[in-house]
PAZAPA-4460 file (N, C-alpha, C; in steps of 0.05 Angstrom, whole numbers, plus 32768, in hexadecimal, padded with zeros to 4 digits):
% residues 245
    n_x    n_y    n_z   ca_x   ca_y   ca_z    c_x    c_y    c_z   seq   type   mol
   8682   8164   8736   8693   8154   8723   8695   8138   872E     1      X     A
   868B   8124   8719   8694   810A   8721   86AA   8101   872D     2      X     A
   86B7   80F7   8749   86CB   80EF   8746   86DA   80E7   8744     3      X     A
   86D7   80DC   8729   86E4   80C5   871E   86FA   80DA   870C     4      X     A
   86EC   80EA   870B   86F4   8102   86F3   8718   810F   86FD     5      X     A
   8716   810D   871D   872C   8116   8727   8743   80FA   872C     6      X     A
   873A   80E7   8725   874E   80CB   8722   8768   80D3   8713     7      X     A
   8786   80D5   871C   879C   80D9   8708   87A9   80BC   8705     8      X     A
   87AE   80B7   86EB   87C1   809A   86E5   87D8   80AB   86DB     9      X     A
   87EF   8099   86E6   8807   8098   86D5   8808   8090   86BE    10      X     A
   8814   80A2   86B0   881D   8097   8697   883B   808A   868E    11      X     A
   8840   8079   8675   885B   8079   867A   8868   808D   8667    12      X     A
   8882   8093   8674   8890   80A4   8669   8888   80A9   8648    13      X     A
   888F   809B   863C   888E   8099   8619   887A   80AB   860B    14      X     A
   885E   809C   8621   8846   80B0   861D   8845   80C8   8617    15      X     A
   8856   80DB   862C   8859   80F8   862D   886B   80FE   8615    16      X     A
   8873   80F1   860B   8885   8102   85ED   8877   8106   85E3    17      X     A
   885F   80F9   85CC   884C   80FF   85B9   882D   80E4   85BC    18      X     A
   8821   80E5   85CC   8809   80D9   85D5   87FD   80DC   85BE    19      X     A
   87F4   80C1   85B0   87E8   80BD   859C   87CB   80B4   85A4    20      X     A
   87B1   80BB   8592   879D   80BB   8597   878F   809F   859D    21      X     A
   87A3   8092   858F   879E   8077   858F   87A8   8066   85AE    22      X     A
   87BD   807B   85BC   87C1   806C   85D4   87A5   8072   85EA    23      X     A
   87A7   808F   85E3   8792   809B   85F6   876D   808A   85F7    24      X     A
   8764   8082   85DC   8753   8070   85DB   875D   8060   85E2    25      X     A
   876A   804C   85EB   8772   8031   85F1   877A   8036   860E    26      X     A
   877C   803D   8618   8783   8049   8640   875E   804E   8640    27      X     A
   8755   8066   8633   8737   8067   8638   8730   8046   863E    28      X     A
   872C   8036   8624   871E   8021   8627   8725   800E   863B    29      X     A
   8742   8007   8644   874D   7FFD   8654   873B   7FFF   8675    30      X     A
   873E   801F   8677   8730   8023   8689   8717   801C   8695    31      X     A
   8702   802A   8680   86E2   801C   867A   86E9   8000   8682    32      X     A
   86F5   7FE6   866F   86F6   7FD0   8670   86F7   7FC3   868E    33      X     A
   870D   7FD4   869A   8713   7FC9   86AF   870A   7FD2   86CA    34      X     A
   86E8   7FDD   86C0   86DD   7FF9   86DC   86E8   8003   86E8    35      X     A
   8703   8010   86E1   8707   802E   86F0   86F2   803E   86E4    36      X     A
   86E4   8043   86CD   86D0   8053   86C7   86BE   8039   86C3    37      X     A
   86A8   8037   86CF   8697   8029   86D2   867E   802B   86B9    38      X     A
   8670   8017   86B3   8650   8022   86A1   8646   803C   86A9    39      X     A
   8634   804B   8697   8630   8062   86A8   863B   8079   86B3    40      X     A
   8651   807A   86BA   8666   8085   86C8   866C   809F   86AF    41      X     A
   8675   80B9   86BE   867C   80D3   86A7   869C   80D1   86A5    42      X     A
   86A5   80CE   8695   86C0   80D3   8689   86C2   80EF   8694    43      X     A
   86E4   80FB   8694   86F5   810E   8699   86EC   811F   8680    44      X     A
   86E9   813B   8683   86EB   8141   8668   870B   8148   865F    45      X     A
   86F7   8153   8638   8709   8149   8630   8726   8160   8635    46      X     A
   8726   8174   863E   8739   817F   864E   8746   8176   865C    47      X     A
   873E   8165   8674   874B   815A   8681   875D   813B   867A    48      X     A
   8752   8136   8669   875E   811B   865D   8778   812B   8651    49      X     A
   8772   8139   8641   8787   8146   8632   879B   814F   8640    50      X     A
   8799   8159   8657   87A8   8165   866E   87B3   8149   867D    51      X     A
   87A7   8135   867F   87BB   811D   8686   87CD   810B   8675    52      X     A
   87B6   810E   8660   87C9   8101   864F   87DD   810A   863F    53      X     A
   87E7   8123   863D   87F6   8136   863A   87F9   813E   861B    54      X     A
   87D1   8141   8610   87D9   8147   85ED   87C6   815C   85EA    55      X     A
   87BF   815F   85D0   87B0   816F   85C3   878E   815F   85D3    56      X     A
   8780   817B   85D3   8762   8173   85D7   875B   8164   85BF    57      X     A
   875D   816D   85A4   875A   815E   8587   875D   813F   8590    58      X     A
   8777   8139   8595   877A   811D   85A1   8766   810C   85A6    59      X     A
   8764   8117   85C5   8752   810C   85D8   8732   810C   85CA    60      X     A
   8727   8121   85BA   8711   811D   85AA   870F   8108   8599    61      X     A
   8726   8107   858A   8722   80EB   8578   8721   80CD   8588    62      X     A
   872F   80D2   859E   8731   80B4   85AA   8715   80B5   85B6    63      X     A
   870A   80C4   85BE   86F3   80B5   85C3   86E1   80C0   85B5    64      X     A
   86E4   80C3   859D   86CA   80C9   8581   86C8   809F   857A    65      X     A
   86E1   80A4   857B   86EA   807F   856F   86D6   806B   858A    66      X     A
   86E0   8074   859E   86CC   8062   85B9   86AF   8069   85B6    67      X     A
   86A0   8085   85AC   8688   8080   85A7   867C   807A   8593    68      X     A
   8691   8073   857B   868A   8061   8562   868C   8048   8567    69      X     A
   869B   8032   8581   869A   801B   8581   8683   8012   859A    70      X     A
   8677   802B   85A2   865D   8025   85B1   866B   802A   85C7    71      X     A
   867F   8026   85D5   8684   8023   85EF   8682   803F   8601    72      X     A
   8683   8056   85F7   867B   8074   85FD   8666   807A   85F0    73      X     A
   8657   8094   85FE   8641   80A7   85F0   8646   80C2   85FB    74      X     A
   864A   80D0   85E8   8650   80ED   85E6   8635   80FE   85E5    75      X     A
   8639   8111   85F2   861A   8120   85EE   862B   8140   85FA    76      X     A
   8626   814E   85E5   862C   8167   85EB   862B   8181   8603    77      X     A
   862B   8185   8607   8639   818C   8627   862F   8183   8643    78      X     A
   8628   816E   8637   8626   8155   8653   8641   813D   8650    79      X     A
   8656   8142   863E   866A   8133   8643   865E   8114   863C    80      X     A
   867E   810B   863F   8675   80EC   8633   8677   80DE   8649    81      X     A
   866A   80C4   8647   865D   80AF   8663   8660   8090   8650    82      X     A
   866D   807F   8669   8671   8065   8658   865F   805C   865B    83      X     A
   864C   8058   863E   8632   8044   863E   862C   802F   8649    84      X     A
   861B   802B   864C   8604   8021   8663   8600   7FF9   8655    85      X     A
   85F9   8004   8645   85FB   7FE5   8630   8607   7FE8   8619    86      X     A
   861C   7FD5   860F   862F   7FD3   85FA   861E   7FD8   85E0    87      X     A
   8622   7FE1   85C9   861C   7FDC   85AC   8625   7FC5   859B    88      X     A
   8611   7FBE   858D   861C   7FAD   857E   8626   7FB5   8560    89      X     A
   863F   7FA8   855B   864A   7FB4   8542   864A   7FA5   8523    90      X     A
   8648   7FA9   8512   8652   7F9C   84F8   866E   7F8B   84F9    91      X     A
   866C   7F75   84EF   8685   7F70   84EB   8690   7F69   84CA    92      X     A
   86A3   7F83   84C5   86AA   7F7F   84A2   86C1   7F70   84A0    93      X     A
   86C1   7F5F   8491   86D6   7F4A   848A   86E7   7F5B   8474    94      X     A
   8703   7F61   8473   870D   7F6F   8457   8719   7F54   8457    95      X     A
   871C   7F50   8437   8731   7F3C   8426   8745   7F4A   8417    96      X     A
   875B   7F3F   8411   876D   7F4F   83FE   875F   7F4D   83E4    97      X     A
   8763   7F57   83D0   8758   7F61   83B1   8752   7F4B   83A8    98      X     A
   8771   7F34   83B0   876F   7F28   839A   8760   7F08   83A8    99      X     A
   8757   7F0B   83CB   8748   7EF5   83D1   872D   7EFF   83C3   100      X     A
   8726   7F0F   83CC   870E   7F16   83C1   8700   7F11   83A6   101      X     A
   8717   7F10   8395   8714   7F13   8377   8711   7EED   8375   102      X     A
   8727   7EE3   837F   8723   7EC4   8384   870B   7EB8   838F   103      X     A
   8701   7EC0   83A6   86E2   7EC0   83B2   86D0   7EBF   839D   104      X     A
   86CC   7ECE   8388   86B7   7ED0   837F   86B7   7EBA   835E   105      X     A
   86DF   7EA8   835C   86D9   7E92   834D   86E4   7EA1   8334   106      X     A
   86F1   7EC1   833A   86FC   7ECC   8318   871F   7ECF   8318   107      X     A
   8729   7ED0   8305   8740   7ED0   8304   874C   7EFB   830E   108      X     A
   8762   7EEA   8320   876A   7F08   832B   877C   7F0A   8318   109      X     A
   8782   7F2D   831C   8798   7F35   8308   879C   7F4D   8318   110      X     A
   87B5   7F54   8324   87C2   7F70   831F   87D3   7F7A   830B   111      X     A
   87D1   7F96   8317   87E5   7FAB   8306   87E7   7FC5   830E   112      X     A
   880F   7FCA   8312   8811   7FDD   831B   8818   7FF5   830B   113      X     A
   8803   8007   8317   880A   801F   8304   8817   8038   8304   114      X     A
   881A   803C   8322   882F   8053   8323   8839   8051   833E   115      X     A
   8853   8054   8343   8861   8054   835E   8874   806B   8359   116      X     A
   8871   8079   8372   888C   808B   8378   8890   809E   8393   117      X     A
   88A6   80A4   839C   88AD   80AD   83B9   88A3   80CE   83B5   118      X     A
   8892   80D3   83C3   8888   80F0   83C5   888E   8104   83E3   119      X     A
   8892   8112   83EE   8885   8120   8409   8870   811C   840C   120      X     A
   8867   8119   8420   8854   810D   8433   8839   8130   8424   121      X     A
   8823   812B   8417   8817   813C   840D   8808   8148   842A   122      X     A
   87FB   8164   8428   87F3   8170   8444   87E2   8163   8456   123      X     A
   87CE   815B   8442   87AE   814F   844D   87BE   812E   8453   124      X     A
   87D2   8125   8448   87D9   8108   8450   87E9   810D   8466   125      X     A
   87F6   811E   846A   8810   8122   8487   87F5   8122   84A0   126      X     A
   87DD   8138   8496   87C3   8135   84B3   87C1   8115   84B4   127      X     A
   87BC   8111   8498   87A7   80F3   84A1   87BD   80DA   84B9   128      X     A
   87D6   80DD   84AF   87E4   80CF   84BC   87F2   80D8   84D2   129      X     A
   87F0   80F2   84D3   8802   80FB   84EB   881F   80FF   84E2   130      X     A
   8829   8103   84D0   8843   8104   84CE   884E   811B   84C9   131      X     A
   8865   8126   84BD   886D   8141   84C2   8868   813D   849C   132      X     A
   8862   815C   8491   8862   8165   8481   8870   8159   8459   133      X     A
   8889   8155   846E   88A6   8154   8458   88A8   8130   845F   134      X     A
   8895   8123   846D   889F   810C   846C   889A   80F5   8450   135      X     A
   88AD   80E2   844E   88B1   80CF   8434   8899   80C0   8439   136      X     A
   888B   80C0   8421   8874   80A9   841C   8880   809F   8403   137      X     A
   8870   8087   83FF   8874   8071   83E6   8856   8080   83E2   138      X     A
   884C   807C   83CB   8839   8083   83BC   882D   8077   83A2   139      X     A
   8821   8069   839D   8818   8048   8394   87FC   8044   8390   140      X     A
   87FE   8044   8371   87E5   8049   8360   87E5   802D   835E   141      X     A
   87CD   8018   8357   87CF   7FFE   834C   87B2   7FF5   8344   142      X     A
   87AA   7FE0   8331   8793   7FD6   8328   8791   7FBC   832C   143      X     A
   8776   7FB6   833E   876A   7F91   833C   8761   7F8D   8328   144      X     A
   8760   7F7E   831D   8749   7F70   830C   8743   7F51   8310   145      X     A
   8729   7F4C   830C   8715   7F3A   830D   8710   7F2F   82ED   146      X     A
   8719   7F21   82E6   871A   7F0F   82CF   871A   7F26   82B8   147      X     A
   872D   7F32   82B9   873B   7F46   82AC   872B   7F62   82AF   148      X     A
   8716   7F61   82C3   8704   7F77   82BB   8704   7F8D   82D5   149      X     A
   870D   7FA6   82D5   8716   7FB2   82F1   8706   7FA6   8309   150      X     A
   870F   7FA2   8319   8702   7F9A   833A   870A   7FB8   834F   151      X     A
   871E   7FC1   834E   8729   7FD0   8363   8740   7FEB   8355   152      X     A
   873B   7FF8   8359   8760   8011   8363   875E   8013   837F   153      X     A
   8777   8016   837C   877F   8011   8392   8796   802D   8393   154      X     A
   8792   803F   83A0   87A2   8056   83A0   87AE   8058   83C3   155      X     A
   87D1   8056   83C4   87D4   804A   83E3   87F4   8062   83EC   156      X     A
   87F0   806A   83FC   8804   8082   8408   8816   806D   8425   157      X     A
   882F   8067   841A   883D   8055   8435   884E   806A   844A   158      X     A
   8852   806B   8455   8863   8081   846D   8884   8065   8465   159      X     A
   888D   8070   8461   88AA   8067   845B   88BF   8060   847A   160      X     A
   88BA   8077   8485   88C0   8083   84A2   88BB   805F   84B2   161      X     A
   88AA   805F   84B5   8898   8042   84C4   88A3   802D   84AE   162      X     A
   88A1   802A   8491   889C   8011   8483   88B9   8018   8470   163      X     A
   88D7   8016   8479   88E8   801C   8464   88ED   800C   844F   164      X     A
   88E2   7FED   8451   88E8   7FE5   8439   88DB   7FDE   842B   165      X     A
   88C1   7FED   842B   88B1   7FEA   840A   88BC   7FFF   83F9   166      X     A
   88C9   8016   840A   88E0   802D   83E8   88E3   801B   83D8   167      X     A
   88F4   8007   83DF   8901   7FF3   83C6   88EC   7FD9   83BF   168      X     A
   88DA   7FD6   83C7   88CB   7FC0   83C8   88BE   7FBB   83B3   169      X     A
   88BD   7F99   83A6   88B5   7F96   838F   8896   7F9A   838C   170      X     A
   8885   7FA9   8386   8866   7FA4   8383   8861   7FA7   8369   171      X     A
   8875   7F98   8352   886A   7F8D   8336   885A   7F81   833B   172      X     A
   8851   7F68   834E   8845   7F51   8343   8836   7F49   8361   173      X     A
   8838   7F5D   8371   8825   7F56   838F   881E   7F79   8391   174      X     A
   880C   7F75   839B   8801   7F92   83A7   8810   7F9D   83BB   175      X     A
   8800   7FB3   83BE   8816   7FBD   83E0   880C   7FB6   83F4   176      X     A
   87E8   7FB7   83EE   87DA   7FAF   840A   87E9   7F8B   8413   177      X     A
   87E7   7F7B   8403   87F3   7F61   8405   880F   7F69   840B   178      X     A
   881D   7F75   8404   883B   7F73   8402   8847   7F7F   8429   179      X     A
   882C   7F90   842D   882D   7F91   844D   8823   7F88   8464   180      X     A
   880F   7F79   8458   8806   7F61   8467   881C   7F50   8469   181      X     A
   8830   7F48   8464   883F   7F33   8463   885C   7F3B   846C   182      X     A
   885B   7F5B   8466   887C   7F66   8475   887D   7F6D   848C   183      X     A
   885D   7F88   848A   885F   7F90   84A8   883E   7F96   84AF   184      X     A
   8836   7F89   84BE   8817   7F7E   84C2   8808   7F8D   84D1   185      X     A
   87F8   7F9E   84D0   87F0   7FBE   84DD   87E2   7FAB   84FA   186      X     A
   87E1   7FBB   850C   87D8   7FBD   8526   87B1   7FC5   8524   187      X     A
   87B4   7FEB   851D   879F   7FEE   8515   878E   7FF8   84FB   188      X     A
   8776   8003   8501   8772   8004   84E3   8752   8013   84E5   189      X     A
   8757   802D   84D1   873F   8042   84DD   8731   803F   84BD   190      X     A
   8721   803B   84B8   8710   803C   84A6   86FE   8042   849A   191      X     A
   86ED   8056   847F   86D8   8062   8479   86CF   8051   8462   192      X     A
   86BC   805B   8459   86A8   8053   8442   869D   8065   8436   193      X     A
   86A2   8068   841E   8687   8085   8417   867E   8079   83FD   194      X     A
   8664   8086   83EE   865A   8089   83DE   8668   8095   83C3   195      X     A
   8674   8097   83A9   867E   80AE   8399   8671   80AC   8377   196      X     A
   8677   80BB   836E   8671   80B9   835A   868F   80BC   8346   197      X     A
   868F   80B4   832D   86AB   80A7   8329   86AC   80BC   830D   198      X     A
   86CA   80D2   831D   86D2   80E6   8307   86DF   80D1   82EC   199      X     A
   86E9   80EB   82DD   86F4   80DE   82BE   8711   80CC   82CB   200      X     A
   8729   80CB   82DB   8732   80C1   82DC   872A   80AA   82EC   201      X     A
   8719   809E   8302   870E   808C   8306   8704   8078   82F7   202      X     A
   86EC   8081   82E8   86E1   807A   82D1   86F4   806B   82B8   203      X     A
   870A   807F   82AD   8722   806A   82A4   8724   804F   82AD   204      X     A
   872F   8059   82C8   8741   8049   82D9   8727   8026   82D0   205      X     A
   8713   8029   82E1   8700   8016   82E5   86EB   8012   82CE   206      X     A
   86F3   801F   82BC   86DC   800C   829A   86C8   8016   82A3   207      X     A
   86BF   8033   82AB   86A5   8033   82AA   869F   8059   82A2   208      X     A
   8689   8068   82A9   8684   8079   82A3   868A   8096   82B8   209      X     A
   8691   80AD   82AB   868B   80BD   82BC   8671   80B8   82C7   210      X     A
   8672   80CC   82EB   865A   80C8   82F9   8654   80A8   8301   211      X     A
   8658   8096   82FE   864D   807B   8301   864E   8072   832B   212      X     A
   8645   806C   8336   863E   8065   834E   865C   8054   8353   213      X     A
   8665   805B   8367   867E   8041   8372   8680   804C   839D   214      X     A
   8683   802F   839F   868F   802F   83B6   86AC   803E   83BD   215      X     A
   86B9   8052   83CF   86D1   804E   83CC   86DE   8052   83F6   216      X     A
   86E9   803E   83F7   86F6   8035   840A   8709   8047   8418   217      X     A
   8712   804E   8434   8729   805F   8438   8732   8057   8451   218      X     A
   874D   804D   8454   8757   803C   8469   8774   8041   8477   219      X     A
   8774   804C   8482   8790   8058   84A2   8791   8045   84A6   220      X     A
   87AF   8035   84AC   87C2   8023   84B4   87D3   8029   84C4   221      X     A
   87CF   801E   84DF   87E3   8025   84F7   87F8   800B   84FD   222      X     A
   880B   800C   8507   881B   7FF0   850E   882E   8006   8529   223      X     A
   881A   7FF4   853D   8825   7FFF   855C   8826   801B   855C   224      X     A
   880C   8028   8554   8808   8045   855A   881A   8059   854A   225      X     A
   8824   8042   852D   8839   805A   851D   882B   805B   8500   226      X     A
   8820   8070   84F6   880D   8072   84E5   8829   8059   84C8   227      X     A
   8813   8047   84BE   882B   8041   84A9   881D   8044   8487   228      X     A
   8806   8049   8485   87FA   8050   8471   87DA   805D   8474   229      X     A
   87D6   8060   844F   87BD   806A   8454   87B0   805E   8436   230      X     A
   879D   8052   8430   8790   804F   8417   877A   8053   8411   231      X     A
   8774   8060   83F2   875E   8063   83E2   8756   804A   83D2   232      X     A
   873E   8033   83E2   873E   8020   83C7   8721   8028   83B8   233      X     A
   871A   802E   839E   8702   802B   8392   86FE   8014   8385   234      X     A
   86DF   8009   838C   86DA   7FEE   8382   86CA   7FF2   8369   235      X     A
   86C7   7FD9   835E   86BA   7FE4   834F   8698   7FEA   8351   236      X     A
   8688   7FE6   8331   8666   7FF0   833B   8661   7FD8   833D   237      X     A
   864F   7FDB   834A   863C   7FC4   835D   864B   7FB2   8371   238      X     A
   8668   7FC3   8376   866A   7FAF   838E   8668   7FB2   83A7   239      X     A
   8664   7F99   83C1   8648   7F9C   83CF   865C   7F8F   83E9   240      X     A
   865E   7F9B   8401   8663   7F96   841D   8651   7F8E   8426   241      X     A
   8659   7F7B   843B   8645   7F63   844D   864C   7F5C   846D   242      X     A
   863A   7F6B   847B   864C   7F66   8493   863D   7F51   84A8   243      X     A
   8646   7F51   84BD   8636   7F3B   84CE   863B   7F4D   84EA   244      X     A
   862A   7F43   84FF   862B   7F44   851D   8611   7F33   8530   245      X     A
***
C-alpha cells in the first residue's frame, strides 16, 4: 500500500455532522494541488476516504467521479484512482441568462410566467438535492421568447430552506434564474446536456411538433455547499452551444 494512503488529516468539527460531497472533492483537490498527493501518486481508496472523512462511500465516489471529469484524476477499475500525470484540457461554456441571449442575437426578449406554487420537495428532487423528503420547494414553470417566438422553458425547483424569500417573491416580470442571480448568487453549479425529443406538452409549450429534435439543459445550484435549486431549461430547435479552450 502506497504510503501516502495511511496519511490522516484533521478535519474540522462541522465536517463530521454531514460531509458533503462537494467538501470531500475540494480537500481531494486541495490536496493534489498542493502535493500531499503528488502527479502519479495512488489516492486512498475509496473506503478509506469515507472512513476519514466520516460519510457514505456514495459520497466519496461522486467527489471524485467530478475530479475525473475535470481531468485532474483517472479511475480505472480495481487499480484505484491515481492523480494524473498531465492535466486535460477542458471546454469552456459560457451560460447567459434567457434574456442576454435573446438580446445577443439583436431580437426582442419577452417573458412569461406560467405556473408557480409551494410543493414538498418531490422524491427524485429531495435525491437530486439532498434534502429531506417533506422539504418546501418553490416550483416555477416560465416561457422566453425571442421576438415573440418561443426561445426557452424554463421549468425550475427552489429549496425554500436555503432561499426563503423567493415564497413571496415577485417573478411576474423577471425570471427566477435572474431573480437569483441578483438575491442569492450560487457558489456551485453541476451541469448536463442531453439530446430529446419533444412530447405533446413540450411541443405546445415551444410552437413546434411532437417528436421534433431539442436541446434540453439540467442544472444543480449550490451556494456554500447548500443545495439551493435545480432546473429543467428546453431550448428551442436548432439551438446551438459554442465552447472554447
Amino acid at each position: 500500500m502506497h504510503t501516502l494512503c495511511r496519511r490522516k488529516v484533521l478535519l474540522p468539527v462541522t465536517a463530521h455532522k454531514r460531509t458533503s460531497f462537494q467538501f470531500v472533492r475540494d480537500e481531494v483537490k486541495r490536496r493534489i494541488e498542493s502535493r500531499i498527493w503528488p502527479q502519479g501518486s495512488l489516492l486512498p481508496t475509496e473506503t478509506q476516504l469515507a472512513e476519514e472523512f466520516n460519510c457514505a462511500r456514495a459520497t466519496v465516489n461522486r467527489a471524485l467521479r467530478e475530479l475525473a471529469d475535470q481531468g485532474i484524476v483517472e479511475r480505472k477499475r480495481k487499480s484505484g484512482t491515481r492523480v494524473k500525470k498531465e492535466p486535460s484540457k477542458h471546454a469552456k461554456v459560457e451560460f447567459s441568462l434567457a434574456r442576454q441571449a435573446v438580446e445577443k442575437q439583436n431580437s426582442i426578449y419577452r417573458y412569461a410566467l406560467v405556473e408557480r406554487s409551494v410543493v414538498p420537495s418531490p422524491g427524485w428532487l429531495a435525491s437530486q438535492l439532498c434534502v429531506s423528503p417533506d422539504a418546501r420547494v418553490l416550483h416555477v414553470i416560465c416561457m422566453h421568447y425571442a421576438d415573440n417566438r418561443p426561445f426557452q422553458l424554463e421549468e425550475r425547483w427552489i429549496n425554500i430552506e436555503t432561499v426563503p424569500d423567493v415564497e413571496h417573491a415577485d417573478l411576474t416580470s423577471q425570471g427566477p434564474h435572474e431573480w437569483l442571480l441578483n438575491i442569492a448568487p450560487f457558489t456551485e453549479a453541476e451541469i448536463s446536456f442531453c439530446a430529446i425529443s419533444a412530447d405533446g406538452r413540450l411541443a405546445e409549450f415551444m410552437g413546434t411538433t411532437t417528436g421534433t429534435s431539442m436541446i434540453q439543459m439540467e442544472r444543480t445550484i449550490w451556494k456554500d455547499g447548500v443545495p439551493m435549486t435545480f432546473a429543467r431549461e428546453t431550448h428551442h430547435p436548432g439551438f446551438c452551444i459554442r465552447t472554447k479552450y
